[in-house]
N, C-alpha and C positions, 0 to 999 in steps of 0.2 A: 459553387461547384457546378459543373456545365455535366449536361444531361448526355450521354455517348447513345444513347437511340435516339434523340432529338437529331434530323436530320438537317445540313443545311442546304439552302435553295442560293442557286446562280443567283447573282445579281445582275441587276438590267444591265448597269454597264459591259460586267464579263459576258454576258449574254449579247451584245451587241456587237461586240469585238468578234464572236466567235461568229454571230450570223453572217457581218460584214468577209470576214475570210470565207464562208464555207459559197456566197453569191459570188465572189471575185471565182472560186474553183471550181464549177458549176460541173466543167469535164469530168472533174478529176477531184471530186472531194473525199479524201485522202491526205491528210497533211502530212509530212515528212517528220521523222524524228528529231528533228534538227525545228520545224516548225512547229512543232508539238511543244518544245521546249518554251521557244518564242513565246508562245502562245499562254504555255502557262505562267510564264511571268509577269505578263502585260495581265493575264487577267487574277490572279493569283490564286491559280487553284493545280491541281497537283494532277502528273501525268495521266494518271485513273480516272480523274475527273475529267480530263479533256477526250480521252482515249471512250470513257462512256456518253461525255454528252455530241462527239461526232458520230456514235453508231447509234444513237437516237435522232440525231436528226436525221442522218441518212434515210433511216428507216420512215418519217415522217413523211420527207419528200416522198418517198416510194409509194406511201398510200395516197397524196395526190394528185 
């Protein structure tokens, strides 16, 4: 039986995929609904997922 507060952590790979998209958008990191979609497939994680780990990195970039 799996633990539902046990959180899970990106994986390097999904994690690369997404860093690799957000340095290609440097202007404009924003991904499209349509790329949003993309995105979570190739890394397989679910729109909330993507949708929270692009307004954390944004906000990373911002403090460096």
């Amino acid at each position: 039986i799996s633990d539902p507060t046990k959180r899970k952590t990106v994986d390097r790979e999904s994690s690369a995929t997404l860093k690799t998209w957000l340095a290609s958008h440097g202007k404009n990191p924003y991904p499209s609904k349509h790329e949003k979609i993309a995105l979570a497939i190739a890394t397989k994680m679910s729109l909330t997922q993507i949708s929270t780990w692009f307004a954390n990195a944004r906000r990373r970039l911002k403090k460096e």
